[in-house]
KEKE-3310 file (N, C-alpha, C; in steps of 0.2 Angstrom, whole numbers, plus 5000, padded with zeros to 4 digits):
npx = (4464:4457:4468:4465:4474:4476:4472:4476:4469:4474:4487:4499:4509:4503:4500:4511:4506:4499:4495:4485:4491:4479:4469:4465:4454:4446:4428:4426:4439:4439:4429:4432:4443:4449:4453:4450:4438:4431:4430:4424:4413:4410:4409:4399:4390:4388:4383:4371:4364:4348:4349:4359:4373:4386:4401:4413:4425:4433:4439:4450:4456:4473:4479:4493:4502:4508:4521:4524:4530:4522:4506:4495:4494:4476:4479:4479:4470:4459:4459:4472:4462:4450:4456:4456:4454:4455:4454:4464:4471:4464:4467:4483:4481:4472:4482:4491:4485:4475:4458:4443:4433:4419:4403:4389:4378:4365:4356:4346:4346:4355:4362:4357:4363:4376:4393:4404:4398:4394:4407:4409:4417:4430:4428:4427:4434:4433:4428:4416:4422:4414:4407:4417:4420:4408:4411:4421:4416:4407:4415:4420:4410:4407:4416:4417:4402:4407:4416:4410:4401:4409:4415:4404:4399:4408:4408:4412:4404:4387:4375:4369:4369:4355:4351:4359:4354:4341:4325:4317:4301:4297:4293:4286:4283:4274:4274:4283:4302:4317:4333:4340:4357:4359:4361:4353:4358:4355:4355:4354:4348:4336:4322:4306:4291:4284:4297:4306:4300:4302:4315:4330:4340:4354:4354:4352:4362:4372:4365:4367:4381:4387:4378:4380:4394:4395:4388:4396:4406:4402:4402:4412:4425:4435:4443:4457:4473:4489:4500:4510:4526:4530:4539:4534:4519:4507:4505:4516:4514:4505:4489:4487:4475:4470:4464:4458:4455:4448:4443:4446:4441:4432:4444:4447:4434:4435:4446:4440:4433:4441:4446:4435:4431:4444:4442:4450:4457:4448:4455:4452:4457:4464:4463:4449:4445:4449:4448:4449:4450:4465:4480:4485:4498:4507:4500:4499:4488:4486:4486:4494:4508:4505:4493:4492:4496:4490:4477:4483:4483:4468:4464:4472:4465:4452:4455:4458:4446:4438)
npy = (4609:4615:4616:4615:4627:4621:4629:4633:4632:4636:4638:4629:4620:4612:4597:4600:4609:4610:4623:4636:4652:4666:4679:4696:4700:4708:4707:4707:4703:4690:4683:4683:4680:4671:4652:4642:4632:4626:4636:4646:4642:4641:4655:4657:4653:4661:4672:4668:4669:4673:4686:4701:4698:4703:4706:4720:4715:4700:4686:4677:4658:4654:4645:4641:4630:4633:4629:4627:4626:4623:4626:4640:4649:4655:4668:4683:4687:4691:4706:4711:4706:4714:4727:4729:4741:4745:4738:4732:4729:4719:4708:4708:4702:4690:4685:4680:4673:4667:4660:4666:4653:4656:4652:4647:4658:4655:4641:4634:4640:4636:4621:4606:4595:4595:4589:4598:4608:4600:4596:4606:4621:4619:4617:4629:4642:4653:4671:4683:4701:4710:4701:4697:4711:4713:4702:4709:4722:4716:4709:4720:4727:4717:4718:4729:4730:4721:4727:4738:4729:4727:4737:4743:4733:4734:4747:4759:4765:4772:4766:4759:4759:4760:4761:4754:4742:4736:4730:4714:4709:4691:4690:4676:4671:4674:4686:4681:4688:4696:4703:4716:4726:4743:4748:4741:4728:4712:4701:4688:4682:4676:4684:4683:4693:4698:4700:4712:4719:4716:4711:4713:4728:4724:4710:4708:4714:4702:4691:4695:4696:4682:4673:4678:4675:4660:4658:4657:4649:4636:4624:4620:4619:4608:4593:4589:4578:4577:4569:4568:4563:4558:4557:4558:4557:4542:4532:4537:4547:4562:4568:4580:4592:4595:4611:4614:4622:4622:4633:4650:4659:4654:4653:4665:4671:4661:4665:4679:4675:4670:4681:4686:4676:4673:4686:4698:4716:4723:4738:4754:4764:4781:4790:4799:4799:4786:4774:4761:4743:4738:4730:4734:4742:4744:4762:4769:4776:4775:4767:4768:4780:4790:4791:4799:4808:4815:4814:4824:4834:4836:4841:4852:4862:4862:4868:4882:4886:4889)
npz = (6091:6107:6120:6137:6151:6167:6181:6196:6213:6224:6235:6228:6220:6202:6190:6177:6160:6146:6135:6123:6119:6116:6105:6099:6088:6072:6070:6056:6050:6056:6049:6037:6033:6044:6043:6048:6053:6062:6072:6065:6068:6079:6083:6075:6083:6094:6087:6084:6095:6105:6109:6107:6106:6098:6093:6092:6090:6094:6104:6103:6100:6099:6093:6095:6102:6118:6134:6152:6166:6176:6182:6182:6197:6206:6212:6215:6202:6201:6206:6197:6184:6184:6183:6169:6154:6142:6123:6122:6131:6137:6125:6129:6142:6136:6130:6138:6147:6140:6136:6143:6145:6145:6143:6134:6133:6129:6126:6122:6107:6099:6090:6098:6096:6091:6093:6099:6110:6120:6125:6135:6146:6139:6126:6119:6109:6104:6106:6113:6113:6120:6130:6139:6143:6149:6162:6167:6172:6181:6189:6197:6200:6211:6219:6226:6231:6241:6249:6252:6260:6269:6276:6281:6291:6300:6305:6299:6289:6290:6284:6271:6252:6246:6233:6225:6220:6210:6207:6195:6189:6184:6168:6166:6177:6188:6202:6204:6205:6201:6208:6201:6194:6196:6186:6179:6175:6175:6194:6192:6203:6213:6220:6233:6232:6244:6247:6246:6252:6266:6266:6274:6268:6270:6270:6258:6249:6255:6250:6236:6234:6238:6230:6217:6216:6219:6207:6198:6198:6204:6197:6192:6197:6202:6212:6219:6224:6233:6238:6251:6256:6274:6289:6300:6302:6307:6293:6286:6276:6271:6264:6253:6248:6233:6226:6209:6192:6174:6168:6166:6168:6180:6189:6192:6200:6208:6216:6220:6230:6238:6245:6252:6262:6269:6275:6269:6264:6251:6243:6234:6223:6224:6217:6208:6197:6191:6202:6204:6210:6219:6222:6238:6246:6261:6268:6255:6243:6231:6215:6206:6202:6193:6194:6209:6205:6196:6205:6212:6204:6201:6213:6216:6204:6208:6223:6214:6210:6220)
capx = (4460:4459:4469:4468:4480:4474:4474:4477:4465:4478:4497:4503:4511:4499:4503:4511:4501:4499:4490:4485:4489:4474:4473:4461:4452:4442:4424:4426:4442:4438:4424:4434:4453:4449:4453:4447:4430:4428:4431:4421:4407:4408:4407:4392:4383:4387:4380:4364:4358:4342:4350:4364:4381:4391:4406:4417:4432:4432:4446:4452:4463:4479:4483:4499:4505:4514:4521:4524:4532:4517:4499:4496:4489:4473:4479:4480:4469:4452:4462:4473:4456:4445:4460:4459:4448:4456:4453:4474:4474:4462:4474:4487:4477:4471:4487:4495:4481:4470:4450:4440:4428:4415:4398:4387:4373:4357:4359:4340:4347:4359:4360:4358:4368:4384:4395:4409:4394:4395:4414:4411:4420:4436:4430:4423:4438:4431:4424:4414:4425:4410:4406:4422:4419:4404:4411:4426:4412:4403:4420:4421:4404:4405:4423:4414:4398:4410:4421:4404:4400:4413:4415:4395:4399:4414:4405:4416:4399:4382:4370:4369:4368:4348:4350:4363:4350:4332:4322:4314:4298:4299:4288:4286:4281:4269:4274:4292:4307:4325:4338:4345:4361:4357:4362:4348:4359:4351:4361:4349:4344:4326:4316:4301:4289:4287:4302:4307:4299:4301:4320:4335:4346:4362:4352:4351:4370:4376:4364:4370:4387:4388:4375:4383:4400:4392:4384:4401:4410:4398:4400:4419:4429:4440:4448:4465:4476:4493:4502:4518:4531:4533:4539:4528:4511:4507:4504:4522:4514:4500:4486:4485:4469:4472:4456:4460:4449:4452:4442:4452:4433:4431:4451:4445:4430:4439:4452:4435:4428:4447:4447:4429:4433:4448:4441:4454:4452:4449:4455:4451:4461:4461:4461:4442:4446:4451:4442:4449:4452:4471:4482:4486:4503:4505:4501:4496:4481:4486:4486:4499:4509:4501:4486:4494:4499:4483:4473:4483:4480:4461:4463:4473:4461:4445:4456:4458:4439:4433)
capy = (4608:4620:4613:4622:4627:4621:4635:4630:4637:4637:4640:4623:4616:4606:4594:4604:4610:4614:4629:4638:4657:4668:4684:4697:4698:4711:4704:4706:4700:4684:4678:4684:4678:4663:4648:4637:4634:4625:4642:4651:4637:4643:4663:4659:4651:4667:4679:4665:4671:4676:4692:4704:4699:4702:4712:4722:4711:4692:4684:4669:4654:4655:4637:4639:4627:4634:4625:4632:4619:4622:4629:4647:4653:4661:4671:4691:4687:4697:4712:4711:4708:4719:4733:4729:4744:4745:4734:4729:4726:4715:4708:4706:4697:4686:4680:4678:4668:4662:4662:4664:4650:4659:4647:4651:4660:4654:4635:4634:4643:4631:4615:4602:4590:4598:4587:4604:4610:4594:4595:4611:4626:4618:4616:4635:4644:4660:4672:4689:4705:4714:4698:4701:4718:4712:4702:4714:4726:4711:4705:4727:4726:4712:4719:4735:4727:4716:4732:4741:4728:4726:4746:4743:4728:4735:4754:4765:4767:4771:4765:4754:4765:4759:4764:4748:4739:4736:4722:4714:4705:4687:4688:4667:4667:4680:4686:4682:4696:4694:4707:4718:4730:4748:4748:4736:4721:4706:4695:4681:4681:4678:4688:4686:4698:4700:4701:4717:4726:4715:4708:4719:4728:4719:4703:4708:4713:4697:4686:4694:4694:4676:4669:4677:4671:4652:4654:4655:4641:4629:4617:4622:4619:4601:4592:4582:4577:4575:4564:4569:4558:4562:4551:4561:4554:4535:4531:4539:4552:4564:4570:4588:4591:4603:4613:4618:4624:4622:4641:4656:4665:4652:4655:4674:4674:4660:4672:4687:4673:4667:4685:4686:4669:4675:4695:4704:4722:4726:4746:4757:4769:4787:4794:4800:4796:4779:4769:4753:4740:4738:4727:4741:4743:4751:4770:4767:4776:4775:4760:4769:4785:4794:4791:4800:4815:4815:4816:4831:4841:4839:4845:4860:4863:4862:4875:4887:4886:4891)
capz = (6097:6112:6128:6142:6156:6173:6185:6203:6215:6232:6232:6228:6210:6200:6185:6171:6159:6140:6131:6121:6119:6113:6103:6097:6081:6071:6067:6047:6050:6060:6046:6028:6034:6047:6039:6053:6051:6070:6074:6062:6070:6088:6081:6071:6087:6097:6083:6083:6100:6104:6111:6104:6110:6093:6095:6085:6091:6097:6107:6099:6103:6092:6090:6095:6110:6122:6137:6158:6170:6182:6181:6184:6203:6203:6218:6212:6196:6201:6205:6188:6178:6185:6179:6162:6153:6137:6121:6120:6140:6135:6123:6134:6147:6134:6128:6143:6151:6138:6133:6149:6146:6145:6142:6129:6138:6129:6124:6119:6101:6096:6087:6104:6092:6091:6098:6102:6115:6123:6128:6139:6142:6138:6120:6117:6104:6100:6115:6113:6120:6126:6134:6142:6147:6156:6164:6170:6175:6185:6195:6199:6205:6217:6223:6228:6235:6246:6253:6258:6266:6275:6280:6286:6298:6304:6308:6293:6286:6296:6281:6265:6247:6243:6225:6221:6217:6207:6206:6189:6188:6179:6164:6166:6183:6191:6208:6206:6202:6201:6207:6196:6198:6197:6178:6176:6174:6179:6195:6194:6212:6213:6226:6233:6230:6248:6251:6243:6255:6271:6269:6277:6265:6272:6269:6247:6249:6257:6245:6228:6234:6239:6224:6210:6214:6219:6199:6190:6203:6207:6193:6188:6201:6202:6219:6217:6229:6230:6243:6253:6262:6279:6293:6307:6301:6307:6290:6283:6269:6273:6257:6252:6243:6228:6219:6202:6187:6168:6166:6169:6172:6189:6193:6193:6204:6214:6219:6225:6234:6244:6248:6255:6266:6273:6276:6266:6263:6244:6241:6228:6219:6231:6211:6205:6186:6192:6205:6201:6214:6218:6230:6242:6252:6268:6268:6249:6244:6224:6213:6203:6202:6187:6196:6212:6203:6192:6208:6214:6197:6202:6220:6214:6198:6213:6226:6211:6206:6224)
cpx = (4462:4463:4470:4472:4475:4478:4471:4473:4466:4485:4501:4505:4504:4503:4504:4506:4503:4492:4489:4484:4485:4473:4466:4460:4449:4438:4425:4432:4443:4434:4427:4441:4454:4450:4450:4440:4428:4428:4426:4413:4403:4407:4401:4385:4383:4382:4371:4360:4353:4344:4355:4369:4385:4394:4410:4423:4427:4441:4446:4459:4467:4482:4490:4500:4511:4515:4524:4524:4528:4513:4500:4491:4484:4473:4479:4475:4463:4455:4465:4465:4453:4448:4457:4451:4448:4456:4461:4476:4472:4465:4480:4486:4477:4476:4491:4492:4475:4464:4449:4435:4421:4407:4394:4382:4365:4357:4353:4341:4351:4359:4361:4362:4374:4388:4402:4403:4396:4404:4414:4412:4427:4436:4429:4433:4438:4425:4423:4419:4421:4408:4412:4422:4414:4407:4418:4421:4408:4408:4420:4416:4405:4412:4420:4408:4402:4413:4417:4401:4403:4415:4410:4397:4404:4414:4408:4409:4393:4377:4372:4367:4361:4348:4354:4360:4343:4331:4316:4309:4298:4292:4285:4281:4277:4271:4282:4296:4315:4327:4341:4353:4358:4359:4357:4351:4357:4357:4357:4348:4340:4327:4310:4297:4288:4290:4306:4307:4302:4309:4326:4341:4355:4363:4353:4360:4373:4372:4368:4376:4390:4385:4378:4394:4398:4391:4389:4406:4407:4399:4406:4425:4430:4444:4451:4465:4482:4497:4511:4519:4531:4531:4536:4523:4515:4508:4512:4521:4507:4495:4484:4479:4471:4467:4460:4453:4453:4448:4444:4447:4433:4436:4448:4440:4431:4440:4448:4435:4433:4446:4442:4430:4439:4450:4447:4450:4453:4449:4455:4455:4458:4459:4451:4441:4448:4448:4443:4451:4462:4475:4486:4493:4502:4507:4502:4490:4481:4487:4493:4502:4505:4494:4486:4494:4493:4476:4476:4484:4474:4461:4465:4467:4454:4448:4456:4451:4435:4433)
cpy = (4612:4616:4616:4620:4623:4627:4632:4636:4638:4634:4633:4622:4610:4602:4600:4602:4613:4619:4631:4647:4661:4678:4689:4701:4703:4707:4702:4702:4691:4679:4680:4679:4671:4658:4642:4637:4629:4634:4647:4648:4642:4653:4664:4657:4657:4672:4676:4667:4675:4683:4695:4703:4699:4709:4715:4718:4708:4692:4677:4664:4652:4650:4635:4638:4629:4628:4628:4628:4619:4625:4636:4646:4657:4667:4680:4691:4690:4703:4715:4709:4713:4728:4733:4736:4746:4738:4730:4728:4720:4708:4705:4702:4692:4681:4678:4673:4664:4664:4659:4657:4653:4655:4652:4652:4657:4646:4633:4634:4641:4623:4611:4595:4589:4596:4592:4606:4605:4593:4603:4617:4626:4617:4624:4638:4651:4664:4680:4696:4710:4709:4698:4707:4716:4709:4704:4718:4721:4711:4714:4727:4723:4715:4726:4735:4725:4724:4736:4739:4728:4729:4747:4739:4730:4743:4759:4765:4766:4769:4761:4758:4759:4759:4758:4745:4739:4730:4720:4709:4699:4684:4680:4667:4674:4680:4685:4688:4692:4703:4710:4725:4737:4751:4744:4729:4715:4703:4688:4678:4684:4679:4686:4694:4703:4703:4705:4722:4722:4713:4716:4721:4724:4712:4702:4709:4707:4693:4688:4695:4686:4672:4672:4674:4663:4652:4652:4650:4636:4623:4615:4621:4609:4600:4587:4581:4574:4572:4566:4566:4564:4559:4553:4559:4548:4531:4531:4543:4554:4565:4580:4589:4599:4604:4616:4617:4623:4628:4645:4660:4662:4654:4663:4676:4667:4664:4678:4681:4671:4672:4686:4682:4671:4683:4699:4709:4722:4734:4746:4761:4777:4794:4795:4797:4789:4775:4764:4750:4738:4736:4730:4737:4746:4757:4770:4771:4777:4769:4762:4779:4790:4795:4797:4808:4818:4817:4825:4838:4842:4844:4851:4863:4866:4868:4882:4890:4890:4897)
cpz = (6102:6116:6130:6148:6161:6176:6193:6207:6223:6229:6232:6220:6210:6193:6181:6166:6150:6136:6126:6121:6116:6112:6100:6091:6078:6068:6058:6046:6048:6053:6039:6028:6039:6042:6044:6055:6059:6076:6073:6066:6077:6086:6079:6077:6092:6093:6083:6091:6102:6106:6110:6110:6105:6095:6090:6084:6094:6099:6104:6099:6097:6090:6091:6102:6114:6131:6144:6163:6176:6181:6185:6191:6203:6208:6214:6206:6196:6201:6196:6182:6178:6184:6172:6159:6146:6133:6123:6128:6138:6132:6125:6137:6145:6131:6133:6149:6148:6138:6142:6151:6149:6141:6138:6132:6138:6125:6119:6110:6099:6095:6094:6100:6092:6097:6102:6110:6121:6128:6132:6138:6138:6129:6115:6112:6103:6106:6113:6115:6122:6131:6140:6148:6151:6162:6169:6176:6181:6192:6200:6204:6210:6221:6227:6233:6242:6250:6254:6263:6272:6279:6285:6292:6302:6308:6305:6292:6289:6291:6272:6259:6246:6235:6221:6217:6216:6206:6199:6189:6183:6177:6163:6172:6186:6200:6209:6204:6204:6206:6204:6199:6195:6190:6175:6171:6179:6183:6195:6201:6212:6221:6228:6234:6239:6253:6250:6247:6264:6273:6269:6269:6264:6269:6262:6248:6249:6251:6238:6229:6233:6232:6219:6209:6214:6210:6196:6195:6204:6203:6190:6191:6204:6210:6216:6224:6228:6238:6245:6257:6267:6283:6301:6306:6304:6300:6285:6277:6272:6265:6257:6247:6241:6224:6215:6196:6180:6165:6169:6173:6179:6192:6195:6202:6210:6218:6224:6228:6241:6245:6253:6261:6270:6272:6274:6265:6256:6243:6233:6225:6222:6221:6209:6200:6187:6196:6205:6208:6213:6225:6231:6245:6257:6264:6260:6246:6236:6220:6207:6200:6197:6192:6204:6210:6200:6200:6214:6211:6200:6208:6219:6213:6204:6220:6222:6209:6213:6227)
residu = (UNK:UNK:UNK:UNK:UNK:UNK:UNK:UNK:UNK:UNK:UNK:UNK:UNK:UNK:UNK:UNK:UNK:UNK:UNK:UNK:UNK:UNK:UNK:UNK:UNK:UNK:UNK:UNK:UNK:UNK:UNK:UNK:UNK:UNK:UNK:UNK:UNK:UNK:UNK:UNK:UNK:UNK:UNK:UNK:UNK:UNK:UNK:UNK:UNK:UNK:UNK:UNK:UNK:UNK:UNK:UNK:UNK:UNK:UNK:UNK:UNK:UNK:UNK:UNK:UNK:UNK:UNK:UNK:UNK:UNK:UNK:UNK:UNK:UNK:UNK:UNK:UNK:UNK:UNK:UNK:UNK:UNK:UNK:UNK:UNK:UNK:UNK:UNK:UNK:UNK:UNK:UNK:UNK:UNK:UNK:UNK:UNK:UNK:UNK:UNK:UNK:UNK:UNK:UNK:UNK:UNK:UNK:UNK:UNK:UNK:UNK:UNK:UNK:UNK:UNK:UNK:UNK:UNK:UNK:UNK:UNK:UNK:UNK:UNK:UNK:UNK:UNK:UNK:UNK:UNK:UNK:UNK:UNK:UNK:UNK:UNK:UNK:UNK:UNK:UNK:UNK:UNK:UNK:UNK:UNK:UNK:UNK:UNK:UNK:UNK:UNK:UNK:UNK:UNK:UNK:UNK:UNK:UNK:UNK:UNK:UNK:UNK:UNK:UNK:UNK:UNK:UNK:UNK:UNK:UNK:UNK:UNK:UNK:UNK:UNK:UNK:UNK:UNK:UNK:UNK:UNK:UNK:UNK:UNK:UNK:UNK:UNK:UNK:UNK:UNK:UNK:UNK:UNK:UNK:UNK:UNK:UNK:UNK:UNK:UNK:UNK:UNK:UNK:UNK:UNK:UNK:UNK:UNK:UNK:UNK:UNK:UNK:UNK:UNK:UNK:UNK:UNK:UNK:UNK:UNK:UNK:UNK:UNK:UNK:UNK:UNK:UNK:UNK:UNK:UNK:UNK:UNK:UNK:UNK:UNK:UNK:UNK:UNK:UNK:UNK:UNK:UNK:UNK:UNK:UNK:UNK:UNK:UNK:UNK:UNK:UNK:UNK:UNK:UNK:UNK:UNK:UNK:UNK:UNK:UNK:UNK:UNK:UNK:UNK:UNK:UNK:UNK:UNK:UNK:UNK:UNK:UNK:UNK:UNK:UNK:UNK:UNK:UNK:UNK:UNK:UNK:UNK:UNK:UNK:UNK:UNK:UNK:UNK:UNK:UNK:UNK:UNK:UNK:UNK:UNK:UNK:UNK:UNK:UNK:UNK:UNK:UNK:UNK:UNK:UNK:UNK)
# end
């Protein structure tokens, strides 16, 4: 059985915590050599979707318990994902924090019986790594969305890029459209039709920032509370309310959302070949030296060209 870590969603300790570390698979592999056929279950309802999401690799939880005298912080954890751009980072990631819980996206096309659906994402085992990558490519987007905005309202930037976004009409409903990003992936933020033409660009920015983080938290995110002595209340102990999540995907888009809430800058990488979002230092404009050095081979290579 999967258990997952709890991931604390403000800098306090929560109950310890047992896991499982998880590790990545080739498909032919996963369905000739698996011997765990709750496993092989949850890979065959991925491949059953009405839409292609089979991948050449799957990430998969390793069934071995390990144990971490306190739950992980998702503070730093949108930056470190939104790096990863290799399979074997991926890899890395995954074993050191686990299957994202990643839901199954079309529910419609699986047996509504299966009492494993029913327990969540805490029961899911076996997880796409294109789905992965999308949703790496998602947390980039929205970290980039966010730090245009925030250049726009604060006057670094005299206008909004128009070309972000496209809108897709929904074949069900006549007259309605969603938002898509400008790769033509859908954020499921309905539009009216018109309001396309009628609402502010800042206005579509600010919505598909806020509603596509709302979509992966809104149903994932837990309140405790943990009680401390202390002889300066009336009472003699005050209540500290602690959020935590038992998917590592919410911990993630927590973490954008704590930034956004308390207006942090998110920086880029001053590298071209690079771009990645990176928690800057003073007087920083690199996320790491290769990247440094690499950006002043281009600048030469572009003074000797002119």
């Amino acid at each position: 059985m999967y258990i997952p870590r709890y991931y604390v969603l403000s800098d306090v300790d929560f109950d310890e915590s047992t896991f499982n570390h998880a590790y990545m698979v080739k498909t032919e592999k996963l369905l000739s050599d698996f011997s765990d056929e709750d496993s092989k279950r949850h890979f065959s309802y991925w491949d059953r979707l009405e839409y292609d999401v089979c991948s050449e690799y799957y990430i998969v939880d390793s069934g071995k318990k390990s144990f971490k005298s306190k739950a992980f912080s998702c503070k730093g954890l949108a930056e470190r994902f939104s790096r990863l751009k290799y399979l074997h980072q991926i890899e890395e990631f995954a074993h050191e924090y686990g299957l994202l819980g990643i839901p199954y996206p079309e529910l419609d096309s699986l047996d509504p019986k299966d009492s494993t659906i029913n327990l969540g994402i805490s029961g899911f085992k076996v997880e796409p790594s294109n789905l992965w990558l999308d949703e790496i490519e998602n947390i980039k987007k929205l970290m980039k969305l966010y730090s245009i905005l925030k250049k726009y309202r604060s006057g670094f930037l005299n206008e909004l890029d128009e070309t972000l976004f496209d809108y897709k009409e929904n074949k069900r409903f006549e007259g309605h459209y969603s938002i898509t990003w400008y790769d033509g992936v859908d954020t499921y933020v309905p539009i009216q039709y018109e309001d396309i033409e009628n609402a502010s660009l800042e206005t579509i920015y600010r919505e598909v920032l806020v509603s596509s983080i709302e979509q992966k938290i809104a149903k994932s995110v837990y309140l405790s509370s943990k009680f401390i002595d202390s002889p300066k209340t009336p009472i003699g102990f005050y209540a500290l309310e602690i959020r935590y999540s038992q998917s590592l995907l919410t911990a993630i888009y927590y973490d954008l959302w704590s930034k956004i809430k308390q207006n942090e800058d998110i920086d880029f990488c001053a590298n071209p070949n690079c771009n990645l979002p990176y928690e800057k230092k003073p007087r920083q404009e690199y996320c790491q030296n290769s990247c440094k050095q690499e950006a002043y081979r281009i600048r030469k290579n572009a003074e000797r060209n002119l």
